[in-house]
C-alpha positions in Angstrom: 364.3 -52.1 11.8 360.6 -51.5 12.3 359.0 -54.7 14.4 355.9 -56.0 12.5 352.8 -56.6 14.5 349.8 -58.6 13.7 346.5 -56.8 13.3 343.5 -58.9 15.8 340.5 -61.0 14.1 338.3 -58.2 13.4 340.4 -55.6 12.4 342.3 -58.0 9.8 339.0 -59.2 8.3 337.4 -55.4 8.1 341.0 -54.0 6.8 341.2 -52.0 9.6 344.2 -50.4 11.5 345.1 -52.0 14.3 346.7 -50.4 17.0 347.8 -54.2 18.6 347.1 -53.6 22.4 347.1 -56.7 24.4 344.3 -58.5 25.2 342.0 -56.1 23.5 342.7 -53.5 21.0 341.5 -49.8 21.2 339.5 -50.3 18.4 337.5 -53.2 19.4 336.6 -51.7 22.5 335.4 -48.8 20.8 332.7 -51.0 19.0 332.3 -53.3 21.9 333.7 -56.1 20.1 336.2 -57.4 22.8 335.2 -61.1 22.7 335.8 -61.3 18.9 339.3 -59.5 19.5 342.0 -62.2 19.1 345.1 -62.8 17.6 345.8 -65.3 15.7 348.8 -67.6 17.0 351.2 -67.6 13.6 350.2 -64.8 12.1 352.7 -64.3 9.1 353.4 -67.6 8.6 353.0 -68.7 5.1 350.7 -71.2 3.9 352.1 -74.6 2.5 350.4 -76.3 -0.6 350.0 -78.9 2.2 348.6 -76.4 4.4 346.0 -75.3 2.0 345.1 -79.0 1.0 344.0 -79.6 4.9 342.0 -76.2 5.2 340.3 -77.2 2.4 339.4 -81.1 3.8 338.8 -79.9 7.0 336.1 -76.9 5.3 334.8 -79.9 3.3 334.7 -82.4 6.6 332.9 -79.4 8.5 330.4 -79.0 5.5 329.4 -83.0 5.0 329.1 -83.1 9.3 326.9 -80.2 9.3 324.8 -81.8 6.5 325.0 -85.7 7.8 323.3 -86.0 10.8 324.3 -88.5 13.5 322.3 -91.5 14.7 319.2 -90.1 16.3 319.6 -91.3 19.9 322.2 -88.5 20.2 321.3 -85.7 17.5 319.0 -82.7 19.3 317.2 -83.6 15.9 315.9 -86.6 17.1 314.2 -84.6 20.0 312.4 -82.1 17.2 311.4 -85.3 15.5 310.1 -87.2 18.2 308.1 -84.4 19.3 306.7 -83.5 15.4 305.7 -87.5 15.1 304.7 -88.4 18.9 302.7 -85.2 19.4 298.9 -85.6 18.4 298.4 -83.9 15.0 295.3 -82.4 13.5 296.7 -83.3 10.3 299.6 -85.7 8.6 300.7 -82.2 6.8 300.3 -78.5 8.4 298.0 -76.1 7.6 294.5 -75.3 7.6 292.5 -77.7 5.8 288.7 -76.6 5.3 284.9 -78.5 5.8 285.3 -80.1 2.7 288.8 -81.4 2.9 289.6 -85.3 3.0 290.4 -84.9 6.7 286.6 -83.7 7.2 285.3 -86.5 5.6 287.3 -89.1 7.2 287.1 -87.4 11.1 283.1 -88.4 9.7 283.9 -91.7 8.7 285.5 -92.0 12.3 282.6 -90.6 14.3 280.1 -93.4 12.9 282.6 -96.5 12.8 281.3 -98.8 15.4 282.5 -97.6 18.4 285.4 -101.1 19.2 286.8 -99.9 15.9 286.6 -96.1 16.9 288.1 -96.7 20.3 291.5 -98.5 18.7 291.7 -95.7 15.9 292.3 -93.5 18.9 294.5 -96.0 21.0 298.1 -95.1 19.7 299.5 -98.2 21.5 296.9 -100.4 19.2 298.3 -98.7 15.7 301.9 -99.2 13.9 304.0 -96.4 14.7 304.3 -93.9 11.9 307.8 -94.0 10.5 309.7 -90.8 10.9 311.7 -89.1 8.0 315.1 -89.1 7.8 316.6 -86.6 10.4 318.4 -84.5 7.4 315.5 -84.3 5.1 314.4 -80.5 6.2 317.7 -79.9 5.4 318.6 -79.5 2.2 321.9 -77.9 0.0 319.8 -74.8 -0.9 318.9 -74.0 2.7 321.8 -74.6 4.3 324.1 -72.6 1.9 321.3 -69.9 2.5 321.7 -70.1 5.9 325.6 -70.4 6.2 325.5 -67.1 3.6 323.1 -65.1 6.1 325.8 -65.5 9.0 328.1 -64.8 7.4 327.0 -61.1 6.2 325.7 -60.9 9.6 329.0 -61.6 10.9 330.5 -58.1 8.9 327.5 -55.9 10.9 328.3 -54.4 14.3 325.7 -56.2 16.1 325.9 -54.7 19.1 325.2 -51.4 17.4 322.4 -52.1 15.4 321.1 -53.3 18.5 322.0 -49.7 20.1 320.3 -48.0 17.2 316.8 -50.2 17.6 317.2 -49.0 21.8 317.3 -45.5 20.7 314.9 -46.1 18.4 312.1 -47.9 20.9 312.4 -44.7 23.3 310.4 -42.4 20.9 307.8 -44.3 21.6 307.7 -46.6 18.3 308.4 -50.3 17.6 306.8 -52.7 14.7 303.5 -52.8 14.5 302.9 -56.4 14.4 306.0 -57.3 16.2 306.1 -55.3 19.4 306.3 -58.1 22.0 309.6 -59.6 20.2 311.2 -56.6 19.4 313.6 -56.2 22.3 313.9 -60.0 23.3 315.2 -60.7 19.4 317.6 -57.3 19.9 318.9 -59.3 22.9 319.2 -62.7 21.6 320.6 -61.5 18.5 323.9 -59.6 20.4 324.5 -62.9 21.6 324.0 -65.0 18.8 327.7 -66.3 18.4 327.6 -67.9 22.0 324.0 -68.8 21.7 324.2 -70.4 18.5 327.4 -72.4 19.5 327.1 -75.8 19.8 326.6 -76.6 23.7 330.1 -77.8 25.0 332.5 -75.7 22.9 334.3 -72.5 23.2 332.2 -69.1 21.3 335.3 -67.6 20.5 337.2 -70.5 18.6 337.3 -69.9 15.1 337.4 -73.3 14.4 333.7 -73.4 15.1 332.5 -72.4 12.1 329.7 -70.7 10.3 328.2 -74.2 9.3 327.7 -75.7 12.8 326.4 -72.4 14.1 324.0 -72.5 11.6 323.5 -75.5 12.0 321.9 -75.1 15.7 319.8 -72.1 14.2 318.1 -74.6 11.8 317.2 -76.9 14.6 315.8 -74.6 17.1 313.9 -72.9 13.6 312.6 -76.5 13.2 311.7 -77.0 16.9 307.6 -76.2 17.1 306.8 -73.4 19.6 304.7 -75.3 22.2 301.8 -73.5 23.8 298.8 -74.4 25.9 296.4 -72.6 27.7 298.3 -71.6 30.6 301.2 -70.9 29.2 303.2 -67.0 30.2 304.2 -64.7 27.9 307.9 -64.8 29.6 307.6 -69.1 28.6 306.3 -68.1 25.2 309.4 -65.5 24.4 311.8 -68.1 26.2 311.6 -70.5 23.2 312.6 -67.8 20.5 315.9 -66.4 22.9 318.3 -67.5 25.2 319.6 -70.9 23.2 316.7 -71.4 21.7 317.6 -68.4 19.5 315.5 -69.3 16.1 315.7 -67.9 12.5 312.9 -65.5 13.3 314.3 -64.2 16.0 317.2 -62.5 13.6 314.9 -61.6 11.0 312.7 -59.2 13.3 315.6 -58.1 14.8 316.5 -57.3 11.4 313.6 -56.2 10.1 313.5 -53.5 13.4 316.8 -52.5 12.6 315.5 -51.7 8.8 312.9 -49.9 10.2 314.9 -47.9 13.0 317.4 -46.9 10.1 314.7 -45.3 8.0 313.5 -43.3 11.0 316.7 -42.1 11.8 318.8 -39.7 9.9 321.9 -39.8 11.2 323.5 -42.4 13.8 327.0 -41.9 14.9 328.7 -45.5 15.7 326.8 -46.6 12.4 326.2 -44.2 10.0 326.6 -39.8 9.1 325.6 -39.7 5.8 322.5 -40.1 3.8 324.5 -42.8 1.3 326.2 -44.7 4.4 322.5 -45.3 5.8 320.5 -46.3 3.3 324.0 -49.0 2.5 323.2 -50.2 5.9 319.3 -50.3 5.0 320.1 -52.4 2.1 322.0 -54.7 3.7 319.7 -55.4 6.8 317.2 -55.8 4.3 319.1 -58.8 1.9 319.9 -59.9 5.4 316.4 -60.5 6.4 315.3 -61.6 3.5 317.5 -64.4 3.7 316.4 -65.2 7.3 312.7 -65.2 6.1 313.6 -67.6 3.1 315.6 -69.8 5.5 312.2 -70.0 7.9 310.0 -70.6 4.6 312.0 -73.4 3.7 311.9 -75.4 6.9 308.1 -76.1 6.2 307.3 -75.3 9.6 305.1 -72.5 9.6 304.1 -70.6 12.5 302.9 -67.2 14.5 306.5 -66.0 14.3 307.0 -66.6 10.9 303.9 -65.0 10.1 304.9 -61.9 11.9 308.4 -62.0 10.2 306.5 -62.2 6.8 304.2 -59.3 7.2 307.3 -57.0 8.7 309.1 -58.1 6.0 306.5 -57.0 3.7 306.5 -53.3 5.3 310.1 -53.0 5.4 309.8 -53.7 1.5 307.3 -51.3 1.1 309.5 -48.3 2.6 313.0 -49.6 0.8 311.2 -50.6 -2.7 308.4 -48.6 -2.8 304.5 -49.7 -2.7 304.6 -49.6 -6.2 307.3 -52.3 -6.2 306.9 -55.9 -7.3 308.3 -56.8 -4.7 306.4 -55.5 -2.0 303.4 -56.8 -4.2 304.4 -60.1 -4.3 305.0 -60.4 -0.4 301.5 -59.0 0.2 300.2 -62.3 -1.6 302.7 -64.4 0.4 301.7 -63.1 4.0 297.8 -63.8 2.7 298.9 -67.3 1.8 300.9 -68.0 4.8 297.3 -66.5 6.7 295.3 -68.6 5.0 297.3 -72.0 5.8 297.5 -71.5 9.2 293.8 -71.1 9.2 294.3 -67.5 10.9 290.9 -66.5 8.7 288.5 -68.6 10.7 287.2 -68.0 14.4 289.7 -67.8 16.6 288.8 -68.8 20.2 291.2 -69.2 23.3 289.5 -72.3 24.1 289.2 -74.2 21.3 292.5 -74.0 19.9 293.7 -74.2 23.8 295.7 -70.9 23.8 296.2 -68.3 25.9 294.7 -65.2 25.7 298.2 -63.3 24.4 298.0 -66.0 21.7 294.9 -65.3 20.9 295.3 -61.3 20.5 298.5 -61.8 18.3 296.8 -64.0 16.0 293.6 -61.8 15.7 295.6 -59.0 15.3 297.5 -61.0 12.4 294.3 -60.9 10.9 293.1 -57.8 11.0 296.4 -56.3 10.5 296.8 -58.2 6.7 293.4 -57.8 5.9 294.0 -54.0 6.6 297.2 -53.8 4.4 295.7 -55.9 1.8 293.1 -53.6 0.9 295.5 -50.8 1.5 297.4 -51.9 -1.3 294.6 -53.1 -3.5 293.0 -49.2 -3.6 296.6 -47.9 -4.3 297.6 -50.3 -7.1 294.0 -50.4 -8.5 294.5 -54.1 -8.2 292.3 -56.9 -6.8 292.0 -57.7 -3.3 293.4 -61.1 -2.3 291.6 -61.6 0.9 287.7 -61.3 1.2 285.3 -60.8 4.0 283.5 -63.5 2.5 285.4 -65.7 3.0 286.8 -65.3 6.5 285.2 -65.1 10.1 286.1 -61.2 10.4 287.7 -60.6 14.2 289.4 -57.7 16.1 292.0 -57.3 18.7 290.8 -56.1 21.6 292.0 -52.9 22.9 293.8 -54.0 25.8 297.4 -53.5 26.5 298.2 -55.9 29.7 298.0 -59.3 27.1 301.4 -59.7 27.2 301.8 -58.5 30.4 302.3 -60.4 33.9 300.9 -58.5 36.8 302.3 -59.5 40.3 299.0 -60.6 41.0 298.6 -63.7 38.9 299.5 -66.9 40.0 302.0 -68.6 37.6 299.0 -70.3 35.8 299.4 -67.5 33.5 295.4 -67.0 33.5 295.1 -63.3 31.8 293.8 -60.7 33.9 290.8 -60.6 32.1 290.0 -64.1 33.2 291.9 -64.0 37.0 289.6 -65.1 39.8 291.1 -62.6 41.8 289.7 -59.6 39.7 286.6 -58.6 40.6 283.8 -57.3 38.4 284.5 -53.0 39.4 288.0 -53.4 39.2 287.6 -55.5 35.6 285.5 -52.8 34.5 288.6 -49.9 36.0 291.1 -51.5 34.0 289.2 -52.2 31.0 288.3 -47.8 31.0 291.8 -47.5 31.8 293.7 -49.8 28.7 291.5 -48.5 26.5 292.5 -44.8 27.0 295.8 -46.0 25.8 297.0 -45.4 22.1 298.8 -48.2 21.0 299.5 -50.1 17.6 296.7 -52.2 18.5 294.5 -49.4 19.0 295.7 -48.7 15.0 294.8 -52.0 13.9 291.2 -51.8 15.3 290.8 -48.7 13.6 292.5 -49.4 9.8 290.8 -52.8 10.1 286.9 -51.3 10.7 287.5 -49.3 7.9 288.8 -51.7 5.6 285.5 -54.0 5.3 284.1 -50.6 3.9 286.6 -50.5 2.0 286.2 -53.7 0.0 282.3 -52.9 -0.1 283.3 -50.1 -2.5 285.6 -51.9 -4.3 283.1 -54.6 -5.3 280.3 -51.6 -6.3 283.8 -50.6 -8.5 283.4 -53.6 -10.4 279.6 -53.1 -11.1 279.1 -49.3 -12.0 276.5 -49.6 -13.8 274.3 -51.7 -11.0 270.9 -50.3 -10.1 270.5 -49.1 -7.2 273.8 -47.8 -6.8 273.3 -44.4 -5.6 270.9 -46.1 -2.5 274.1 -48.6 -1.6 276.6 -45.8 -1.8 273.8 -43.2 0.5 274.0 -46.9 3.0 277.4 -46.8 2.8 277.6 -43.1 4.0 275.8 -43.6 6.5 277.8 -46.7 7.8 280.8 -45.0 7.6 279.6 -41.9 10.0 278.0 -44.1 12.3 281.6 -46.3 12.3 283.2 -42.9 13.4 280.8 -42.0 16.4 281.1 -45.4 17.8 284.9 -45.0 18.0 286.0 -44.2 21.2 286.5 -40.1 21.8 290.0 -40.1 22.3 290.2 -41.8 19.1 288.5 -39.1 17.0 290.6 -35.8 15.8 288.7 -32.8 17.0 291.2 -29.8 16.4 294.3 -29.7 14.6 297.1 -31.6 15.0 299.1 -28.4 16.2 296.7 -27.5 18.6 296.7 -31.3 19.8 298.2 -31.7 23.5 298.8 -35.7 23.0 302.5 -37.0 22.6 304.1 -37.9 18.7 302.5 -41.3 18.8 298.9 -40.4 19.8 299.1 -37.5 17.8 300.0 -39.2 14.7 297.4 -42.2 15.8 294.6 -39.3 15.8 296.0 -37.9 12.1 295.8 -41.5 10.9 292.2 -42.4 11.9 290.4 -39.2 10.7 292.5 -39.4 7.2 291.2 -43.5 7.5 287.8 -42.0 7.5 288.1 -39.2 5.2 289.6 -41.6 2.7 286.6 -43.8 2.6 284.6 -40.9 2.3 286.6 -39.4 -1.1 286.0 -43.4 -2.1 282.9 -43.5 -2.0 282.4 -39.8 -3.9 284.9 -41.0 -6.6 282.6 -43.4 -7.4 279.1 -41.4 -7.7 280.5 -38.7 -9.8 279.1 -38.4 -12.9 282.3 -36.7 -14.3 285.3 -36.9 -12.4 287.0 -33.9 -14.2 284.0 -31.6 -12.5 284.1 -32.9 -8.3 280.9 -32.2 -6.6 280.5 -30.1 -3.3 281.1 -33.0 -0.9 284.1 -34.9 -2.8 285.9 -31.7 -2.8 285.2 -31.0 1.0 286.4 -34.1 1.9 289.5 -33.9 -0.6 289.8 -30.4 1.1 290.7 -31.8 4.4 292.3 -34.8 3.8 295.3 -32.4 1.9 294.8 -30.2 4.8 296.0 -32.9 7.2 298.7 -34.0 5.4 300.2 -31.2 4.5 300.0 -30.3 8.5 301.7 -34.3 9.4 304.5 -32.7 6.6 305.4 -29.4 8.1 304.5 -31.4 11.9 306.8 -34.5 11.3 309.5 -34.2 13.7 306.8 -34.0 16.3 304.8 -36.9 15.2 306.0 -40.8 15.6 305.2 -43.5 13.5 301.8 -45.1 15.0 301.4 -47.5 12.2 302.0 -46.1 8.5 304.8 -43.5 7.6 304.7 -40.0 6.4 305.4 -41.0 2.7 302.6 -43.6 2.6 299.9 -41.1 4.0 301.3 -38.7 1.2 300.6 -41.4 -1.3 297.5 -43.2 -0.5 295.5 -39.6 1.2 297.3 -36.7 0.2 298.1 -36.9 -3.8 294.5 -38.2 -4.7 293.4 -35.4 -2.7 295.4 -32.4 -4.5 294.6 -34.7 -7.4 290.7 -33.7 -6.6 291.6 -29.9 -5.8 293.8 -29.3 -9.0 290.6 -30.4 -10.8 288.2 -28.5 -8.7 291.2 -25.2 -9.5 290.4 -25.7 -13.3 286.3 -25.5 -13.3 286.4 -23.2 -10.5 283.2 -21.4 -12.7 280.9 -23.9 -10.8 278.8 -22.2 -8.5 279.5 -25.2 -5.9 283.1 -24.0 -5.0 282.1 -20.5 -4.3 281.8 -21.4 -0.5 285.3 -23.2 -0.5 288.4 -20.7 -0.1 290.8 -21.0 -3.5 293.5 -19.3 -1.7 293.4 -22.1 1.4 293.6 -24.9 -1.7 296.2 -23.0 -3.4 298.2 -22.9 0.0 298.0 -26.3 0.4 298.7 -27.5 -3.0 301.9 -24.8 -2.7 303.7 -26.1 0.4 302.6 -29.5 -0.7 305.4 -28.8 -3.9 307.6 -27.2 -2.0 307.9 -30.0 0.9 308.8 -31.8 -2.3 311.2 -30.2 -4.3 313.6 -29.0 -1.3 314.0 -32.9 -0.1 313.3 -31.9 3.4 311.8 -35.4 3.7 312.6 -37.5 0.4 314.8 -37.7 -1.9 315.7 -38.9 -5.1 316.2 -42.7 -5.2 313.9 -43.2 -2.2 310.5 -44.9 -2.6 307.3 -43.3 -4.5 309.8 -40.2 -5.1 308.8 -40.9 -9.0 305.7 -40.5 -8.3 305.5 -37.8 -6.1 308.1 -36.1 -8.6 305.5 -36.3 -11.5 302.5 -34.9 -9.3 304.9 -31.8 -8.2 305.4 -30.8 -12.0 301.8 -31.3 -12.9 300.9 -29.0 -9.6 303.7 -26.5 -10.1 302.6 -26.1 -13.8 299.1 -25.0 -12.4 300.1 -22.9 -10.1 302.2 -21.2 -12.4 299.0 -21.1 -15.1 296.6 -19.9 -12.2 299.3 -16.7 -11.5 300.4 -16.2 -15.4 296.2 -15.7 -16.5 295.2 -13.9 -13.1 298.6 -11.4 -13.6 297.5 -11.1 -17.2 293.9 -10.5 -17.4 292.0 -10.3 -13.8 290.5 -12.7 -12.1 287.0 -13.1 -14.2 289.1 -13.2 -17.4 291.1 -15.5 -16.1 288.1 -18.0 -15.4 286.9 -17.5 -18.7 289.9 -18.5 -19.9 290.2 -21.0 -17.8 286.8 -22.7 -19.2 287.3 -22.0 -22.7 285.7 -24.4 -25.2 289.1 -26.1 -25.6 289.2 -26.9 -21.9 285.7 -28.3 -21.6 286.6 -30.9 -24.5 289.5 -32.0 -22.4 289.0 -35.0 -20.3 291.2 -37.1 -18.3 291.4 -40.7 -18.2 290.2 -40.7 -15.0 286.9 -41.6 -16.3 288.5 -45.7 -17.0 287.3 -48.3 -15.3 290.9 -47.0 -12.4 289.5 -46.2 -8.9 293.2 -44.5 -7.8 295.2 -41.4 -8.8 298.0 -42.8 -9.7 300.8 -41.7 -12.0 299.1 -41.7 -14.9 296.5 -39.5 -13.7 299.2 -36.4 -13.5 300.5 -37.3 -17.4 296.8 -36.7 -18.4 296.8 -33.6 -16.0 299.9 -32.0 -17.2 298.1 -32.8 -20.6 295.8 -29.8 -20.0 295.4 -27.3 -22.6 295.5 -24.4 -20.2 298.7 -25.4 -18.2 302.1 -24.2 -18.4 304.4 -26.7 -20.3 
């Protein structure tokens, strides 16, 4: 008689096979699981009506505990309330409140009271104290079962090898944009979350601590402001999001990295093998995080962290949705809001908001970084902007790398070595040369964001094309734009091609970035002054010219090129279809006597491994973002192609002109000649449309 053994914790819940070693099995030490690897005392020991009656009270006792609070002498809450009330405010409710807000007008009415009455305003021992809300009021049933739902599909994911895959990840040399800094100290805190989140006092490995008190101590820290003064380290800064002060933002960019490293990465042994199996995991990190982020958002205690959650959130969307999602759309106005309320669109000055300098840089990058993405977005949707130049105090990281640095020669003041005493004027002046020879993703955000003000210039002369004067503001414009490219940096600007460049992956996609960044505002700017989009002039088609011509080299260059700040598929979509877009126009008037100079058989190259990259699925596939759309622009160019060889095989190369410009073809006209300013899907129906194509 076979001997029945009982399977451990893990492999029971996953309906694995066990193979029951004592203390740890083989497979949990195979997926570095061997604290969660117990055995249950009584494993087959049926459950009792009875039984089941006290599981369920004791589920229900655990549930009311975790959503009653104690009396607030001993509840951690009490500590996050004291310090929200006792702490001097700006404001009785966060958020940036403008020149013309009550606030405003009463801070006036308090500068000219008499000054007896303006001294015991300010004297907090002289006024009532304010009465603090009940501790369980940020709380609530929606945010809790959010939260207790979040751990506990973060419970089913290997951990420790998601946090394996974002390692392997960070050593080609990419991380998130935005957030960099927190990227390996949330991959740490979030392998230890069981033990972290634990209630202080209790075993990690009990089962009877639950889901609900874990999450419980995630919604406190969460809730707990990030303090911050002008001396404050970056090493005190990351302490309060790690450690046991482990937040909800903390998992959600440890999420949103994992997201990210999973899209980068084909294949991934102790995760994934398969195409299907990664983009499962993809999803799932995804839902995860999004739970996280709501979880933050509902707390009402925004902050820098949750504004970097939100905007990596918003990429991650972008590359698992697609830019043309609703989703992805809908976040973009979310991350402006969430800028706007923590007043991240005004000045933003170490000294008077009493920050450090690493403070500082994050939150102007914030800036820059949004405003960049929002006009991004707003040029590929053809929709309006949400944030304007107008209306904010336009500011740029700097390009220094050491911010979040803390050089052995700092005192623990954690003054920036910018502002040390001990740094003299030569040696300030060395390590400014030296940081800004570096590449980096703030380097990227200087760059997208200089070019994004011009951007929304041409957007507003979009909205008037019939101005006068137009064609002087658009030759200003051009001018602008060159001069913004000379005053970059050298090491910034592309000068050969990217085959030929010696740099690394990152720089070397960094370099392909900025040029198509200025080429793009270029092709902008010639959309607008054409007379007749369907016949491109000399210098749209030029610029069209390279702009295909560098991505089609980033394709066929891709697994030498790292991701410095927008993926392959998004400079297919925003710089390389509007630019075949331009060509395959250019291909069917090519009578002009303007494209005599440019080489046909370079565009035709170009528009030919462009549709082959494509249809192979070398680096999309069906299902995967923007693939409709790239799918509808590889049947409109692979019908001219084919029409291009058909009349030249048929009839010569002049005949085949002729043909080409027939009377029926010079009545066609797209619809590109509507009030759109993008190339978009529709654009290739009303190509494909052509009378001289091959259906």
């Amino acid at each position: 008689m076979s001997i029945r053994h009982a399977a451990c914790e893990p492999c029971r819940r996953a309906k694995l096979a066990c193979g029951h070693e004592r203390p740890t099995c083989a497979r949990c030490r195979g997926r570095d699981q061997i604290d969660l690897c117990v055995y249950r005392a009584r494993p087959f020991r049926r459950k009792s009506h009875s039984d089941r009656i006290r599981e369920r009270s004791a589920r229900q006792s655990v549930r009311v505990e975790a959503l009653t609070t104690p009396p607030l002498d001993t509840s951690p809450i009490s500590e996050v309330l004291g310090a929200s009330s006792a702490g001097t405010r700006r404001y009785p409710n966060p958020g940036y409140l403008g020149d013309v807000s009550h606030a405003t007008i009463f801070n006036q009415v308090s500068s000219r009271a008499p000054s007896w009455l303006a001294v015991s305003q300010h004297d907090e021992s002289a006024q009532p104290p304010i009465p603090s809300p009940p501790a369980d009021t940020f709380i609530d049933q929606a945010t809790f079962d959010r939260a207790n739902h979040a751990l506990s599909l973060l419970d089913q994911l290997q951990v420790s090898g998601l946090a394996s895959l974002i390692r392997f990840w960070l050593k080609k040399g990419v991380s998130l944009a935005l957030a960099e800094p927190f990227v390996e100290t949330c991959a740490e805190a979030a392998v230890g979350w069981r033990e972290l989140s634990t209630p202080v006092g209790t075993n990690p490995n009990d089962i009877n601590v639950g889901i609900a008190q874990r999450a419980r101590v995630l919604l406190e820290n969460t809730h707990r402001p990030i303090r911050v003064h002008r001396h404050s380290t970056p090493s005190e800064y990351l302490s309060q999001m790690s450690g046991r002060n482990i937040r909800w933002e903390s998992l959600g960019i440890f999420l949103a990295a994992a997201s990210r490293a999973a899209l980068d990465t084909s294949s991934f042994g102790p995760l994934y093998n398969s195409d299907e199996g990664r983009r499962g995991l993809i999803k799932a990190l995804t839902y995860i995080g999004d739970c996280c982020l709501e979880t933050c958002l509902a707390l009402d205690c925004l902050n820098d962290l949750q504004l970097v959650l939100q905007y990596e959130n918003l990429i991650v969307h972008s590359q698992v949705d697609g830019d043309q999602s609703y989703h992805s759309w809908r976040r973009m106005g979310d991350v402006a809001s969430s800028l706007f309320a923590l007043g991240y669109h005004e000045k933003i000055d170490e000294d008077s908001y009493d920050i450090p300098l690493f403070v500082a840089e994050l939150r102007r990058s914030c800036f820059a970084r949004i405003y960049a993405a929002d006009k991004s977005l707003a040029i590929f949707l053809g929709r309006p902007p949400r944030i304007m130049k107008e209306f904010c105090y336009f500011q740029l990281p700097t390009k220094f790398v050491s911010v979040w640095e803390e050089p052995d020669n700092i005192e623990k003041s954690g003054s920036s070595p910018m502002s040390s005493p001990m740094i003299t004027g030569r040696e300030r002046d060395v390590e400014e040369h030296n940081n800004e020879q570096v590449l980096n993703y703030t380097s990227d955000t200087f760059c997208s964001a200089l070019f994004a003000v011009i951007k929304e210039e041409v957007l507003q002369l979009f909205r008037k094309r019939q101005a006068s004067g137009e064609t002087a503001i658009i030759n200003e414009l051009r001018l602008k734009i060159d001069q913004q490219w000379q005053d970059l940096p050298p090491h910034y600007r592309l000068t050969t091609s990217l085959k030929d460049c010696p740099l690394g992956p990152f720089a070397r996609d960094f370099l392909a970035g900025a040029r198509l960044e200025y080429l793009h505002t270029h092709f902008l700017l010639g959309f607008l002054s054409q007379r007749k989009v369907a016949e491109p002039d000399e210098a749209l088609l030029r610029t069209s010219s390279e702009m295909l011509s560098i991505v089609v080299e980033t394709i066929i260059l891709r697994d030498r090129m790292a991701n410095s700040g927008t993926c392959l598929i998004w400079k297919v979509a925003q710089y390389g279809l509007p630019a075949a877009g331009i060509i395959s126009l250019a291909l069917l008037n090519s009578t002009a006597p303007d494209y005599r100079q440019f080489s046909r058989s370079k565009m035709i190259q170009a528009l030919s491994v462009l549709v082959a990259e494509i249809t192979i699925g070398a680096w999309i596939q069906p299902g995967e973002p923007n693939f409709a759309l790239f799918s509808q622009a590889t049947r409109t160019i692979q019908s001219l192609l084919d029409s291009l060889t058909a009349l030249k095989a048929a009839s010569g190369a002049s005949d085949s002109q002729q043909l080409l410009n027939s009377e029926v073809a010079d009545n066609w006209d797209p619809y590109i000649n509507s009030q759109s300013w993008e190339l978009e899907m529709d654009f290739w129906a009303s190509l494909a449309e052509h009378p001289t194509l091959v259906n």
